[in-house]
C-alpha positions as CSV (number, residue, x, y, z in Angstrom):
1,X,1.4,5.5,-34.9
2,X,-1.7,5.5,-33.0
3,X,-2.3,7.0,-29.7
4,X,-2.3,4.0,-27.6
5,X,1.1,2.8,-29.1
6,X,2.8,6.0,-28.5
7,X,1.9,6.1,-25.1
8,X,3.3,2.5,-24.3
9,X,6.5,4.0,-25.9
10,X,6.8,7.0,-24.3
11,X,6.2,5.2,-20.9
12,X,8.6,2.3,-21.5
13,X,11.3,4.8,-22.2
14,X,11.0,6.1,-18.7
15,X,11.6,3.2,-16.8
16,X,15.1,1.5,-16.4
17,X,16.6,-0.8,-18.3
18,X,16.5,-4.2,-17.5
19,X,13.9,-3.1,-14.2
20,X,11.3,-5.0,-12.4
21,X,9.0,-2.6,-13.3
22,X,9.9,-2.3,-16.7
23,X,9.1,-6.2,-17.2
24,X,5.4,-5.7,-15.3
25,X,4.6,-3.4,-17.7
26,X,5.2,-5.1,-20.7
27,X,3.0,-7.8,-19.8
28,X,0.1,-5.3,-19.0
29,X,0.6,-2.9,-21.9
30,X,-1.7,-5.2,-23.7
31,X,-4.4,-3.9,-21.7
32,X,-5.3,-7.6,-21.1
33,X,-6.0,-9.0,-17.4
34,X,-3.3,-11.1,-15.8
35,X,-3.1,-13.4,-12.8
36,X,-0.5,-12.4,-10.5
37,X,-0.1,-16.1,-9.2
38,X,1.5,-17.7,-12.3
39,X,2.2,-14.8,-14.8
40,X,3.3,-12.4,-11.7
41,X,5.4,-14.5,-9.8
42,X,7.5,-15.8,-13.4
43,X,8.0,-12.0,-13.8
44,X,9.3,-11.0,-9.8
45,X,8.0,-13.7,-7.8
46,X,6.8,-11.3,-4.2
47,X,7.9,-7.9,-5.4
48,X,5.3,-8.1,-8.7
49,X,2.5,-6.9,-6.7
50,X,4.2,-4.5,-4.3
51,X,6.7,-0.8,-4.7
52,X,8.2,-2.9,-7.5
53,X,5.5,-3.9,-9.9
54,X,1.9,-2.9,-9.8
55,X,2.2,-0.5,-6.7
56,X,5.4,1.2,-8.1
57,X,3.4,1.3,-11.8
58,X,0.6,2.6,-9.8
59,X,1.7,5.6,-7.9
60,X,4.4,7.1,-10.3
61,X,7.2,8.9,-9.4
62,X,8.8,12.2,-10.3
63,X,10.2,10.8,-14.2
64,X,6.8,9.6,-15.1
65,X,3.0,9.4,-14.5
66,X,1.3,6.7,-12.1
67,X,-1.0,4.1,-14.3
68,X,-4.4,3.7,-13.6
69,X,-4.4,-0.2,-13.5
70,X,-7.6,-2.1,-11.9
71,X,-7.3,-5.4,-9.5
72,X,-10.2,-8.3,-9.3
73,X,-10.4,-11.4,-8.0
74,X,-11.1,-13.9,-11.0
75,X,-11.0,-17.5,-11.6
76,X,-7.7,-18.6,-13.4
77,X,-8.2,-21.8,-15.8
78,X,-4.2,-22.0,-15.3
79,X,-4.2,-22.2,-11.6
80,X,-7.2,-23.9,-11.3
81,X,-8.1,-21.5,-8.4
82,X,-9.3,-17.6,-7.7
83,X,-6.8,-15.4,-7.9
84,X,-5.7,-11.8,-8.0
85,X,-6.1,-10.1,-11.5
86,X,-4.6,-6.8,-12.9
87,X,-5.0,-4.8,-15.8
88,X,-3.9,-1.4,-17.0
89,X,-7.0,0.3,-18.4
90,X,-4.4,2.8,-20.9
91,X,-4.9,6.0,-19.0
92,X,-2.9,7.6,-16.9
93,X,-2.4,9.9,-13.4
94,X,-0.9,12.6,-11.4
95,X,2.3,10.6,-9.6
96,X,1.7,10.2,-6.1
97,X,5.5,8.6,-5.1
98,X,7.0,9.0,-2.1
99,X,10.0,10.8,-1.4
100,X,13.3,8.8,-0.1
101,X,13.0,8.5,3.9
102,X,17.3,10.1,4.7
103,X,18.8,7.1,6.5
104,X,19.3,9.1,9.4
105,X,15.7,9.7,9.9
106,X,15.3,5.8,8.6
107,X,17.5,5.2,11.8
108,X,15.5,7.6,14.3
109,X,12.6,5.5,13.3
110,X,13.6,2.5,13.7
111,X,14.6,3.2,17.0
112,X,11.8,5.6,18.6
113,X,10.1,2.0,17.7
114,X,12.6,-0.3,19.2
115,X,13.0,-2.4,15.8
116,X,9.5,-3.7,16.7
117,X,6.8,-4.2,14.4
118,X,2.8,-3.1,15.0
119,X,1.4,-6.3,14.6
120,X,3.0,-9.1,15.8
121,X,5.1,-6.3,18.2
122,X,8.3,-8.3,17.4
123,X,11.8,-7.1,17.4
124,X,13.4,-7.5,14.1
125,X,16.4,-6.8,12.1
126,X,15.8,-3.7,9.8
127,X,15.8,-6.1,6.6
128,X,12.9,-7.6,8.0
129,X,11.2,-3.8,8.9
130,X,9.5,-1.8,6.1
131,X,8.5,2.2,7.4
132,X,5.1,2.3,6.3
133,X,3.2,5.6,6.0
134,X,0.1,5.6,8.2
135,X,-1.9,7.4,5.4
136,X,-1.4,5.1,2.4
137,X,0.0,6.5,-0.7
138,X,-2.9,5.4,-3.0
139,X,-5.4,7.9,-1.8
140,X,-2.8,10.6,-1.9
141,X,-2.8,13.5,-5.0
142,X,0.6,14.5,-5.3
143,X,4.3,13.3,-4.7
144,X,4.9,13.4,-0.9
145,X,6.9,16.5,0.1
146,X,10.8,15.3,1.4
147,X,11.3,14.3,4.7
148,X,12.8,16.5,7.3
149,X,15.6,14.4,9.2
150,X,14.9,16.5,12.0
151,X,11.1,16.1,12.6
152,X,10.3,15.3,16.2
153,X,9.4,11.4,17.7
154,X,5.8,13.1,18.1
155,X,5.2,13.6,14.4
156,X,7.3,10.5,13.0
157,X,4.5,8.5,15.2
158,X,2.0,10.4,13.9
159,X,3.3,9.4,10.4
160,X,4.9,6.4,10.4
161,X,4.4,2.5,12.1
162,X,6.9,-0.4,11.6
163,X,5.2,-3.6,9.3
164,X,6.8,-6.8,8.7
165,X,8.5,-8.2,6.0
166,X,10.1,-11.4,6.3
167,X,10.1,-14.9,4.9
168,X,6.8,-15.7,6.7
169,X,4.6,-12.6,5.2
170,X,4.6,-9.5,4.1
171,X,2.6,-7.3,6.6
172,X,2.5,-4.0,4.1
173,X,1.4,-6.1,1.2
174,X,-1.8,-7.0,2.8
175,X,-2.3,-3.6,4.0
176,X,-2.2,-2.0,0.4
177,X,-4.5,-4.5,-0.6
178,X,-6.9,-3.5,2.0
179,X,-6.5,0.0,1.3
180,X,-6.7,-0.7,-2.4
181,X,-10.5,-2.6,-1.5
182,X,-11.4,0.5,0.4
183,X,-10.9,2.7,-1.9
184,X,-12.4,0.8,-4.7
185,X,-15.4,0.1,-2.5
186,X,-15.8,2.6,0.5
187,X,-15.6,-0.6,2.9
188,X,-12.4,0.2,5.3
189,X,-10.3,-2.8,6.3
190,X,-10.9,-5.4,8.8
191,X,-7.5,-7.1,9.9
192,X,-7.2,-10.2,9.7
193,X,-10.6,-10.5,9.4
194,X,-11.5,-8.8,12.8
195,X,-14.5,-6.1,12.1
196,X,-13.6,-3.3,14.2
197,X,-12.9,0.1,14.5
198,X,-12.0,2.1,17.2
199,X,-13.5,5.2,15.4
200,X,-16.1,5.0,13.2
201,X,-17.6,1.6,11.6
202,X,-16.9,-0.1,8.5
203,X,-18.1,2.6,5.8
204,X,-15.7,5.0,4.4
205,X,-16.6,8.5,6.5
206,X,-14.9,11.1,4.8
207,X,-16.7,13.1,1.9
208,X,-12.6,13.7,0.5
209,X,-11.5,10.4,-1.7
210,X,-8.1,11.7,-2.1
211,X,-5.6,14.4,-0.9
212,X,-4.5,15.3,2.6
213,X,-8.4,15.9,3.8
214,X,-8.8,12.2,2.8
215,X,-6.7,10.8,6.4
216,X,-9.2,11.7,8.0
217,X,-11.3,8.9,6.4
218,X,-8.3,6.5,7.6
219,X,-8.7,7.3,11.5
220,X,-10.2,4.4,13.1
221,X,-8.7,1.9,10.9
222,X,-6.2,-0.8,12.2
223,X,-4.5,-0.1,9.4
224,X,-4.0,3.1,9.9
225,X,-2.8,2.6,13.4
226,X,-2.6,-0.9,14.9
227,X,-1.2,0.4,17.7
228,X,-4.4,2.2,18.9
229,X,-6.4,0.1,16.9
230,X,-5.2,-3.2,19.3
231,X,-5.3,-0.9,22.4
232,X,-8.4,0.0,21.9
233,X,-10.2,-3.3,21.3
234,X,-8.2,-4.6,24.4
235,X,-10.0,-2.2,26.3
236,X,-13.2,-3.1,25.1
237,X,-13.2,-7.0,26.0
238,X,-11.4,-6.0,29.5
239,X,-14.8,-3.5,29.9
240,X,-17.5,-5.0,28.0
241,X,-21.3,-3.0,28.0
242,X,-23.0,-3.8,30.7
243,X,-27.0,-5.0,29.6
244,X,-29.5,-3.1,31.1
């Protein structure tokens, strides 16, 4: 059995039967690329890109390794349009998962943040909410340490913002895109097209890649923080530069 093969096997026998995730990975096993638009969506429709397909297969989790798959933007014959591309390269990585939010501190979230998301700063019902982790989880190294239900509203906004996820868009999704651009080429994100940053400019600034030095690389962002991120550009066109 050759090395490649035995890998495929050990790694299918990790996931659960009958999974999402399970599926994804037998279509990229080949080590072939695959659109996400018509090969994707026939597999799990939104959730093949996100936690539950490449980003899950991605990251890891404590049962089995992350898989080092690579994303491009390619021309699909099938579609008759560009589209987003993945392909697992065969090699694998330290699992960088994170660790179940209790539902208690899931409440105290929602609730230091009024059920209101960062970006369109909507109130929402918690189906429509996803907690997302200021520092994303693809530049960190290891598994993310459990959550203390008792951390303080200082250090839960200081880790955590509210994101969207409804019928109309998936706020998160285009943020681990973003983050998944930056990382592969050391530009940071511009929302919704907007090139700013309220620290730093558009090049990656932090000499750490990956690991908890890396956040510092995230600071400035909109990503990282919309909150700030819209404050801060706010302030700006209310105080514009005077010329000389």
């Amino acid at each position: 059995m050759s090395k490649t093969k035995n890998l495929v096997e050990t790694i299918q026998s990790q996931f659960k039967k009958g999974s999402t995730q399970l599926q994804v990975f037998k279509l990229l096993s080949a080590q072939k690329w695959h659109c996400r638009d018509h090969e994707g969506k026939s597999i799990a429709s939104a959730q093949y890109a996100g936690g539950g397909g490449i980003q899950g297969l991605q990251r890891g989790n404590k049962q089995r390794p992350g898989l080092v798959i690579e994303t491009e933007s390619k021309y699909c014959e099938f579609c008759r349009k560009k589209t987003r591309w993945d392909r697992w390269i065969g090699e694998i990585k330290s699992a960088n998962s994170a660790s179940n939010i209790p539902a208690s501190l899931v409440l105290r979230i929602l609730q230091v943040y009024s059920y209101t998301d960062a970006i369109e700063q909507r109130r929402r019902e918690k189906h429509e909410l996803v907690i997302d982790h200021r520092f994303p989880m693809e530049r960190w190294r290891e598994n993310e340490p459990p959550h203390l239900a008792s951390i303080s509203e200082t250090e839960i906004k200081k880790k955590f913002q509210l994101l969207k996820k409804d019928q109309f868009g998936n706020n998160n999704l285009l943020k681990s895109q973003s983050c998944e651009r930056c990382i592969k080429t050391a530009k940071r994100g511009t929302p919704f097209g907007i090139r700013f940053w309220y620290q730093g400019d558009e090049n990656w600034p932090s000499i750490h890649q990956q690991g908890a030095e890396a956040e510092e690389g995230c600071v400035g962002c909109g990503w990282y923080d919309f909150e700030t991120w819209r404050n801060t550009l706010n302030q700006k066109l209310d105080h514009p530069a005077q010329d000389d």
